[in-house]
N, C-alpha and C positions, 0 to 999 in steps of 0.2 A: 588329221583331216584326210588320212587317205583310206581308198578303199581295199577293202580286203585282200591280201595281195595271193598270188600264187605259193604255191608252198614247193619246197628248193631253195639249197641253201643261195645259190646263184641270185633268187628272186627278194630273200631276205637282205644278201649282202648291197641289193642294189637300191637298198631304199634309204637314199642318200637323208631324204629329209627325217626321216624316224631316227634315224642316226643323230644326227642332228639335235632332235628336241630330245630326247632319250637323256642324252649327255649330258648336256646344260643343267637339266631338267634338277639335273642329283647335284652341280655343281663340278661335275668331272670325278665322282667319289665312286657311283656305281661300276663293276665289275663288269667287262663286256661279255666275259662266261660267268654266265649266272650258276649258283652254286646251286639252286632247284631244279635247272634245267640238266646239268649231268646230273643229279640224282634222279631225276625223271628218266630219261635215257638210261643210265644203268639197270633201273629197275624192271624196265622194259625189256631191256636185253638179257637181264637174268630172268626173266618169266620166258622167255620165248631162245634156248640158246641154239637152239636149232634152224631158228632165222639168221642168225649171228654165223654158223657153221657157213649156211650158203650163200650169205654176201662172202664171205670168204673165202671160200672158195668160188665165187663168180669173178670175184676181185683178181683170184691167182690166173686164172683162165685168161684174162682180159687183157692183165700185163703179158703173158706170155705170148700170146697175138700182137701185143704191140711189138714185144721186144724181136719176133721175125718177120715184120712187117704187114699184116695180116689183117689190121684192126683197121675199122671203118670209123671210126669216130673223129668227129669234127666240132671244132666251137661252134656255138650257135651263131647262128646269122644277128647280126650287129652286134659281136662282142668285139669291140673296138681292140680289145689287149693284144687281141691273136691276126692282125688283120696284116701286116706285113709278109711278103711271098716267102719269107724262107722258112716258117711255120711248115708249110706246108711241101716245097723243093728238097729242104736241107733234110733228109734222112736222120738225122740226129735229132734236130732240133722237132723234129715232126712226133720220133717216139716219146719223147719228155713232154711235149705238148699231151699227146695221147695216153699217154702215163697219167698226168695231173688229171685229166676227166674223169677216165675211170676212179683216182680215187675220191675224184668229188663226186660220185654218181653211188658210189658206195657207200659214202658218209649219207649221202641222201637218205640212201634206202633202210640204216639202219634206225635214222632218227624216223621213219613211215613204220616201220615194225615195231617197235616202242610202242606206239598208239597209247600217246600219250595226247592232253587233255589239248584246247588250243594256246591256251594261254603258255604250257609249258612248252609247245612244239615250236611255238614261235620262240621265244628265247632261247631254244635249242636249236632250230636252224642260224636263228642270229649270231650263236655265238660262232658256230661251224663254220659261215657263213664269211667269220671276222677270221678266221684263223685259215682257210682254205684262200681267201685273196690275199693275207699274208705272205702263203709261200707259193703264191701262184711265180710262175717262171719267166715271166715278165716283169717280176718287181726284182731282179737279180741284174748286172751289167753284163755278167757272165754268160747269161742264158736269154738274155735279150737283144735278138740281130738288130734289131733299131738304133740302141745301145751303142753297140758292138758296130755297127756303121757309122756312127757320128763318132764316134771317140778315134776311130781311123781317119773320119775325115777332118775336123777338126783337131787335130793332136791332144787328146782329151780338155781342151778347154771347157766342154759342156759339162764335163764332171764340175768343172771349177763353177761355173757358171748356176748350176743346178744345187749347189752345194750354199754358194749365198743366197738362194730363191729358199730355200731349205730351212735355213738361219733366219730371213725377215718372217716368212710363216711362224713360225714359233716362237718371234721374239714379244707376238703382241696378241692378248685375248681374242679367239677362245682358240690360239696354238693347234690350229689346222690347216690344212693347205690350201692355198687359193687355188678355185676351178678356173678364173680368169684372169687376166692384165689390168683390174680398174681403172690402172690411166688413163688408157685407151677410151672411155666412153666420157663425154660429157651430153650435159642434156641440154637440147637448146643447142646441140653441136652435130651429135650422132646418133638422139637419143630425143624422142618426142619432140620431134619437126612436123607433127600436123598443124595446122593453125587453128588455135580459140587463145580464151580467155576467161578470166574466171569472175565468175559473176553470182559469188553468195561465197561467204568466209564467214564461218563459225568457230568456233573455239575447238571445234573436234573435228571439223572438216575445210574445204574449199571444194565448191562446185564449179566445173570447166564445162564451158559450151564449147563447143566445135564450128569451125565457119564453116556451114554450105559447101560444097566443092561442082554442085548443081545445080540450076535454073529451076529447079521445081526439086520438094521435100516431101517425102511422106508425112503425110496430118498426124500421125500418132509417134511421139517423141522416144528416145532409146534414151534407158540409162544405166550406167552402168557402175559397178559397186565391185571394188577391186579389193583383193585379201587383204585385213589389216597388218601383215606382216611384209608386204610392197609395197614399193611407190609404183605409185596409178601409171607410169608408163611403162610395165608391164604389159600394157594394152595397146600402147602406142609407141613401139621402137621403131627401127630405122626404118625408114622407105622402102615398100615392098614388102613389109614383116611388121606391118604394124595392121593391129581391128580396128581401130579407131579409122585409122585411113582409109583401108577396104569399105566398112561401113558409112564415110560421107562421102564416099565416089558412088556410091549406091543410091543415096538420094535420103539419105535416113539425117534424121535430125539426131546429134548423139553429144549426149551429157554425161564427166565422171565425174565421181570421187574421188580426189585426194584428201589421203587422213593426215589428221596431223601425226608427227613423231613425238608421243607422249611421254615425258620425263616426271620428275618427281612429284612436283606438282599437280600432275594428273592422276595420281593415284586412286582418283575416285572415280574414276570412266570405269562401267562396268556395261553388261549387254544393254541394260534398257539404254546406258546412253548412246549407242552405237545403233540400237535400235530407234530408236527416236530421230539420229541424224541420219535415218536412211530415210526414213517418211517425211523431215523437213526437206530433204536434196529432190524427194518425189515431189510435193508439195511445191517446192520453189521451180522445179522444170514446169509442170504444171500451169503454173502461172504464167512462166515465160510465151510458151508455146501456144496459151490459152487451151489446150486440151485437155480434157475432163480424166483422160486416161493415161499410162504411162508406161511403156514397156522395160519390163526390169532384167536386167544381165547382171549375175553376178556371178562370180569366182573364190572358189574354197572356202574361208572363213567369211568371205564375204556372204558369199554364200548362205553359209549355217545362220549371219546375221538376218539374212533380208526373207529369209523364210521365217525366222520369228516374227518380221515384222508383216508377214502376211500375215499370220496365226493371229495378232492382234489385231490387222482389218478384219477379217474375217467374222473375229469376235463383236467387231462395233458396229458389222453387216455396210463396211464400207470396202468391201473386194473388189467393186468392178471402179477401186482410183486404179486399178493396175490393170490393162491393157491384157500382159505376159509375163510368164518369168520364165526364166532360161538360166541353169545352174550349170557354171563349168565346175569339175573334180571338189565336188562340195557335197560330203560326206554324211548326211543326217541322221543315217543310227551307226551311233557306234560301240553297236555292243561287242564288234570283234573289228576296231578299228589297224589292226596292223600289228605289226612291231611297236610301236608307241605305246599303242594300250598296253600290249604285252606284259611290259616293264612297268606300265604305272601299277602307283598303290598310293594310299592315303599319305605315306612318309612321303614318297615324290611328288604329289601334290602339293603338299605343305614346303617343302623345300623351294618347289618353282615358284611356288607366293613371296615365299621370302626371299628366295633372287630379287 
């Protein structure tokens, strides 16, 4: 579900969720350097070795600049890795900085020479991608002032401390590191405090109205249709960060979907049924509201969902039940959907059914 991303290995390695469903996808068995993608790459670099000669020697040039101080190169603006002052103060630690771009800017350049197809270029940046933040210089104690200031100021407790955070990640499916503290959020705590209520539960949804937060509402009702791989308060987090609340301090009448979390028993929900439970949650706002029309929000998968369920009003010349539609990061050709597509193939397909 994502859209076509930039190309760089930096832009590959950052696409946390392709990463993500990629893995699963094969059950943890696929290789992160795909074995078509270096042979794609080599073959490219033996057609053109003369490309090869001058990243190479642009390479030698670059480190030499760095190594008398001379190189202008900088992380990008929000690469969180590099954002501590002595990246940039510490003379040492600024060459090794300036060192690792160049050669991730190199690796760039030889996978763009290749001019290889996109299917291969992406699992060619991915893999570059996976092995260039591996030995990025901030995943070292040694070469990370951050690091290297907490283990002074805490008498390295934080190794000790990081080291059981380390151990629970990996003791439990799918053995990857937590981006957050989940304990920290409860809902109904710190975590969708808007106030409604839900008023329609079906066996593949629950529909939530929102209280008014204004004396007067706009006539035409919002709804909204959240990814099937979230919970609906995605849309209504904490105070001051949540749509839901922006939008009924607004004057807007606004209705979600939460889906149900489907287990075995469900194994028969497929699009029509999802599509079907967005025209009954339209249908039932509808009613509520008594408006003939309904404005539809939705987000990624939700997304791809509720535009096929336009596709079907459309078809029964019932398009004007819907008001609007408004589609956040929702994908709808995906003939060159990402890193995801990349790696898929009929075998990964059939393996995610059978997950």
């Amino acid at each position: 579900m994502t859209a076509p991303a930039k190309s760089g290995p930096r832009a590959a390695a950052t696409a946390s969720l392709d990463v993500l469903l990629t893995e699963p996808a094969v059950n943890g068995t696929r290789r992160f350097i795909a074995p078509r993608a270096i042979a794609g790459v080599a073959g490219g670099v033996a057609r053109r070795p003369h490309r090869v000669i001058g990243r190479a020697a642009g390479l030698g040039n670059d480190l030499a600049r760095v190594a008398v101080g001379r190189s202008e190169r900088a992380p990008a603006r929000g690469d969180r890795r590099f954002g501590d002052p002595a990246w940039q103060h510490n003379w040492l630690l600024r060459r090794v900085l300036q060192g690792y771009l160049s050669a991730a800017d190199a690796v760039d350049g030889v996978i763009s020479d290749a001019e290889l197809d996109w299917q291969t270029e992406r699992q060619a940046r991915f893999a570059a991608g996976n092995v260039l933040d591996a030995v990025a210089p901030t995943n070292f104690p040694w070469s990370n002032p951050t690091v290297l200031k907490t283990i002074v100021d805490e008498g390295g407790t934080n190794l000790v401390r990081g080291a059981k955070r380390f151990a629970a990640d990996f003791a439990w499916p799918p053995q990857l590191p937590q981006n957050v503290d989940t304990s920290r959020f409860e809902v109904g705590g710190n975590l969708a405090l808007t106030p409604g209520s839900v008023v329609l539960q079906t066996d593949v949804f629950e529909l939530i109205q929102y209280k008014p937060a204004t004396e007067q509402v706009h006539e035409v009702p919002l709804l909204f249709i959240p990814p099937t791989i979230n919970k609906y308060y995605i849309l209504d987090l904490a105070p001051g960060r949540s749509v839901v609340e922006h939008l009924v301090a607004q004057g807007m009448q606004v209705f979600l979907v939460s889906w149900r979390n489907p287990d075995e028993s469900h194994a028969h929900f497929d699009l029509d049924t999802y599509v079907s439970a967005v025209l009954e949650a339209r249908d039932a706002v509808a009613a509520i509201t008594k408006a003939p029309a309904v404005h539809l929000n939705a987000a990624c998968s939700g997304g791809i969902i509720t535009s096929g369920a336009l596709g079907h009003l459309a078809a029964e010349g019932s398009l004007g039940d819907v008001a609007s539609l408004t589609l956040f990061v929702s994908a709808l050709d995906s003939t060159r959907a990402g890193t995801a597509a990349a790696f898929t193939s009929r075998d990964v397909a059939a393996a995610a059914v059978a997950e």
